[in-house]
C-alpha positions as CSV (number, residue, x, y, z in Angstrom):
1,X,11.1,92.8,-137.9
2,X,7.6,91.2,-137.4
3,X,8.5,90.1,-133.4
4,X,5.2,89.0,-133.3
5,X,5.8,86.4,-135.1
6,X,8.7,85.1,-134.1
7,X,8.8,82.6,-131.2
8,X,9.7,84.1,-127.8
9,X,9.2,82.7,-124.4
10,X,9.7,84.6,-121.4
11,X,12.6,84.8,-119.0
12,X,11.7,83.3,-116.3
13,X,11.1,85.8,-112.8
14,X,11.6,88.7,-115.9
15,X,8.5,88.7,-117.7
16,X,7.9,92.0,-117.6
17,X,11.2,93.4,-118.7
18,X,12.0,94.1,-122.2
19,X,14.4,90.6,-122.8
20,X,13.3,87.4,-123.8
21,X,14.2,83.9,-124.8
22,X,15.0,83.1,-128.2
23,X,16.1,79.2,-128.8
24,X,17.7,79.6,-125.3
25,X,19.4,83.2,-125.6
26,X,18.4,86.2,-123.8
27,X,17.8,88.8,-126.3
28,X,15.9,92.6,-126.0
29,X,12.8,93.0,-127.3
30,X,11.6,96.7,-126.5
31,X,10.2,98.7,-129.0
32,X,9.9,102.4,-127.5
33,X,13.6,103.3,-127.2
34,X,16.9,102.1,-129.6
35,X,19.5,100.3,-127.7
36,X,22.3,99.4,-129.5
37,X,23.8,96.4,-128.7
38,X,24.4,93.1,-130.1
39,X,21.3,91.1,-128.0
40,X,19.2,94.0,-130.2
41,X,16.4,91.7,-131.6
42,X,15.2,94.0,-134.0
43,X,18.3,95.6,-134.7
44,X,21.6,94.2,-133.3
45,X,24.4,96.6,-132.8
46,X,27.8,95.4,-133.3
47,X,31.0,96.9,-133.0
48,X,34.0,97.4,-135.4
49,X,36.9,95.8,-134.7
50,X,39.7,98.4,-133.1
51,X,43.0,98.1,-131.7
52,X,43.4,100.0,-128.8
53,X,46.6,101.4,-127.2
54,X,46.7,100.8,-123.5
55,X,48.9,104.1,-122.7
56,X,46.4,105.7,-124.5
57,X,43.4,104.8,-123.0
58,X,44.7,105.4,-119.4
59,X,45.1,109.0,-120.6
60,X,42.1,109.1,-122.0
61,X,40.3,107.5,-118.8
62,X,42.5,110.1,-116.1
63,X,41.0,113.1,-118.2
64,X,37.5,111.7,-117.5
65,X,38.2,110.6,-114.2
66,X,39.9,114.4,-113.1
67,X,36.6,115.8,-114.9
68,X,34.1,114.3,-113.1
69,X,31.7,116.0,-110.5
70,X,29.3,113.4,-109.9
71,X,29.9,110.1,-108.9
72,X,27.2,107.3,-110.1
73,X,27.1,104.2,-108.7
74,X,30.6,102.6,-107.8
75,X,32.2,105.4,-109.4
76,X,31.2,106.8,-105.5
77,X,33.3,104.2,-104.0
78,X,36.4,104.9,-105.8
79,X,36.2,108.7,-105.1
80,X,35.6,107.6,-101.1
81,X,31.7,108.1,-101.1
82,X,29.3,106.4,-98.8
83,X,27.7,104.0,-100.6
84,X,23.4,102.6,-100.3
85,X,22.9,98.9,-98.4
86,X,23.8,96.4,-99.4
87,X,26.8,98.1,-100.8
88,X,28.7,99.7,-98.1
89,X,28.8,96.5,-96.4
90,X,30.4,95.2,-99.2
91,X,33.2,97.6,-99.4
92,X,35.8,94.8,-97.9
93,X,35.0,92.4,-100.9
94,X,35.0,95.6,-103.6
95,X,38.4,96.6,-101.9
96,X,39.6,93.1,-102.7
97,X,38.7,93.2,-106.0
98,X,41.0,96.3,-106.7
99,X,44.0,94.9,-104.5
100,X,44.2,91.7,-106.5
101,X,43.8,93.9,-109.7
102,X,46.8,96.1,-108.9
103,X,48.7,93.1,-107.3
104,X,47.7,90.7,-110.5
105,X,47.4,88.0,-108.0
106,X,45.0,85.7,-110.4
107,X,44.0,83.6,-107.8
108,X,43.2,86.3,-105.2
109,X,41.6,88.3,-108.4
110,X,39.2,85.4,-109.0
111,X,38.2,84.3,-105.7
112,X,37.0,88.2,-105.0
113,X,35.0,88.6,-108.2
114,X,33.1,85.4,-107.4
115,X,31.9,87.2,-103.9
116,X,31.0,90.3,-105.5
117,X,28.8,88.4,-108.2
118,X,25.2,89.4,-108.1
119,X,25.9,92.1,-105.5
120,X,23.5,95.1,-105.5
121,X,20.4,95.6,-107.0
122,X,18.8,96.2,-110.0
123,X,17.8,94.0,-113.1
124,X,22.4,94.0,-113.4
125,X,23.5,94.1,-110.2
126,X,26.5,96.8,-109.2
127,X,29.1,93.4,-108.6
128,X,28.5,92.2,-112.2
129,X,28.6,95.5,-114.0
130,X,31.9,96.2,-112.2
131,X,33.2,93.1,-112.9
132,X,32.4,93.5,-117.0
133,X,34.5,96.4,-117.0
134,X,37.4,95.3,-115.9
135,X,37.0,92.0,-117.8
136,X,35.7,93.7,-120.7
137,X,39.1,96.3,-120.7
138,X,41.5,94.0,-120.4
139,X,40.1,92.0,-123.7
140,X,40.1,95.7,-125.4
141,X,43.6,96.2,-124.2
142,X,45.4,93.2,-123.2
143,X,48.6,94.5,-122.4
144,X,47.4,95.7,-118.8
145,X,47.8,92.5,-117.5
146,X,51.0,90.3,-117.7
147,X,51.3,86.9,-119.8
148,X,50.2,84.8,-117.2
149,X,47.0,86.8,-117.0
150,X,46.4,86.5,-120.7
151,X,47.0,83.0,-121.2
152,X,44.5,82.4,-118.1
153,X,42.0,84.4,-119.2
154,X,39.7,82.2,-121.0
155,X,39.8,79.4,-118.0
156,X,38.8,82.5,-115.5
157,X,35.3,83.7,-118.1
158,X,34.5,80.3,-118.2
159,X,34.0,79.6,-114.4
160,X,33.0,83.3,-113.8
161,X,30.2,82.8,-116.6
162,X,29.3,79.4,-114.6
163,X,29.6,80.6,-111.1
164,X,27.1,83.6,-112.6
165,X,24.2,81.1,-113.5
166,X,23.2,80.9,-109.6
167,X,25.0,83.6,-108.3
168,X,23.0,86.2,-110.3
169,X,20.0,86.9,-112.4
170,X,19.9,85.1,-115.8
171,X,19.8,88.4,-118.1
172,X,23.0,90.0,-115.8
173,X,24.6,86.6,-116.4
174,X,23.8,86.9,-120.3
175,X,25.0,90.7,-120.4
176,X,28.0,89.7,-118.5
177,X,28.9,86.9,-120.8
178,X,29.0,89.3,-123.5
179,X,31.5,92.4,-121.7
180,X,33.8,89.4,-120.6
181,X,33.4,88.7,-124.4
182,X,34.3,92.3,-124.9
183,X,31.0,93.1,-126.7
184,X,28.6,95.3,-125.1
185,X,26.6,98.6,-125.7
186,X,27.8,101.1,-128.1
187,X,27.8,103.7,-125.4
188,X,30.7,101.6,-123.8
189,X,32.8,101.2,-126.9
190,X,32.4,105.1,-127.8
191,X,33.9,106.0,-124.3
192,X,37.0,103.6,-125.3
193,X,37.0,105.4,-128.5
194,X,36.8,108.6,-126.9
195,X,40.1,107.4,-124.5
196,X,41.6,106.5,-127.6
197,X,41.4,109.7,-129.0
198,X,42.6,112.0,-125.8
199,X,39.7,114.8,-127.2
200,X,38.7,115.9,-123.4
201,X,35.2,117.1,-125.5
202,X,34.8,114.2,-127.4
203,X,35.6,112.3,-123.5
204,X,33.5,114.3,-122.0
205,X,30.1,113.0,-124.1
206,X,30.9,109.8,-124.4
207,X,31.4,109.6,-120.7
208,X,27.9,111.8,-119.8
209,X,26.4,109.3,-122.3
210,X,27.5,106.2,-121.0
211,X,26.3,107.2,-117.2
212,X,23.1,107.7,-118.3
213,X,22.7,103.8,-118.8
214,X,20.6,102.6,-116.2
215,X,20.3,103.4,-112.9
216,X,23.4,102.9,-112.0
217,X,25.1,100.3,-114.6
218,X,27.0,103.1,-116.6
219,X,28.5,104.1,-113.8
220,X,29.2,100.5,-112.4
221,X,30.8,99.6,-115.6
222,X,32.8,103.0,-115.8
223,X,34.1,102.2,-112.5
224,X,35.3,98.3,-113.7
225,X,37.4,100.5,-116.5
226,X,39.3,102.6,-114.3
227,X,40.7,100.2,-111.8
228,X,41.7,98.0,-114.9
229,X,43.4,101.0,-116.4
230,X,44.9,101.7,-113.0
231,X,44.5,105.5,-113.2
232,X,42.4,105.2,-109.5
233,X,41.9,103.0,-106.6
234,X,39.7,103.4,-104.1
235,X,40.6,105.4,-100.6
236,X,42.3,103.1,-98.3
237,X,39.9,101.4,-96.1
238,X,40.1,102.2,-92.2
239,X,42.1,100.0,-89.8
């Protein structure tokens, strides 16, 4: 594809990053490394449709999570790691993230994602990536959540995906969009795959692969998984 010729204007604040607008969406644009995912420009990456089995995957995600010997990103604050500024401070709004989780409290579950939106740094701030992970898992695996949840869910994306057009940067609100969608990089659906499949190799890679995103984002993301599979929760915090 010719992007040269197609018209693309610049995100505004990002015009030096790889993403641009295209008739008002935010796609990628870079040209020196593949990334496959479906704002691709050149070459969108989708993902098959797969039914996944909840008990499955929360195998699959406590064999990754009893493997791992480093702890990227958030994935620090569920094993009870200091975390960098702004973050530590922010501990008391991640913690109520994960109570409300584990509670399913909706209400108190959506008031704490709003204050974690845009939190951190980084072109996708630590709060959003978290929060795509959980949302993200329970579209993959709906079951986690009870009734109420489900038939809520749409009404909670849709004022989390407007809450995230001034609480956070326009690309993180665009990427997201699409994990709330349950669409995102292929690295993040072959780590589900690899749950699905219980191989502690195959779990292994695709977990090694998927921190590698970013700075910190695979591990951010990784971290939104495993509190909405409910295989870990963060150390209490101190009275």
């Amino acid at each position: 594809m010719n992007l040269a010729a197609i018209d693309l204007q610049a995100v505004p604040g990002f015009e030096t990053t790889d993403y641009a607008l295209l008739d008002g969406r935010i796609v990628w644009t870079g040209s020196k490394a593949r990334t496959d995912h479906p704002r691709n420009l050149a070459h969108p990456w989708h993902a098959a449709p797969v039914v996944y089995d909840a008990k499955r995957l929360r195998k699959g995600a406590a064999l990754a999570w009893q493997g791992m010997d480093t702890h990227i990103g958030l994935l620090g604050w569920l094993a009870g790691q200091r975390l960098v500024f702004p973050l530590e401070l922010a501990r008391p709004r991640l913690h109520a993230v994960a109570r409300a989780l584990r509670a399913q409290d909706l209400a108190a579950f959506e008031a704490a994602a709003l204050r974690v939106l845009g939190l951190g740094h980084g072109l996708t701030p630590s709060g959003d990536d978290l929060l795509g992970g959980i949302l993200f898992t329970l579209v993959h695996a709906p079951t986690l959540s009870n009734a109420a949840w489900r038939s809520a869910m749409p009404g909670l994306r849709a004022r989390i995906r407007r809450a995230a057009e001034s609480a956070t940067n326009p690309i993180s609100a665009a990427l997201l969009d699409d994990l709330m969608r349950g669409s995102s990089y292929r690295v993040l659906h072959e780590v589900f795959d690899a749950f699905q499949s219980g191989e502690p190799g195959r779990i292994t890679e695709a977990v090694d692969r998927l921190l590698r995103l970013g700075a910190s984002s695979g591990g951010d993301m990784l971290a939104g998984v495993f509190l909405a599979l409910q295989i870990c929760e963060p150390p209490a915090e101190p009275l």
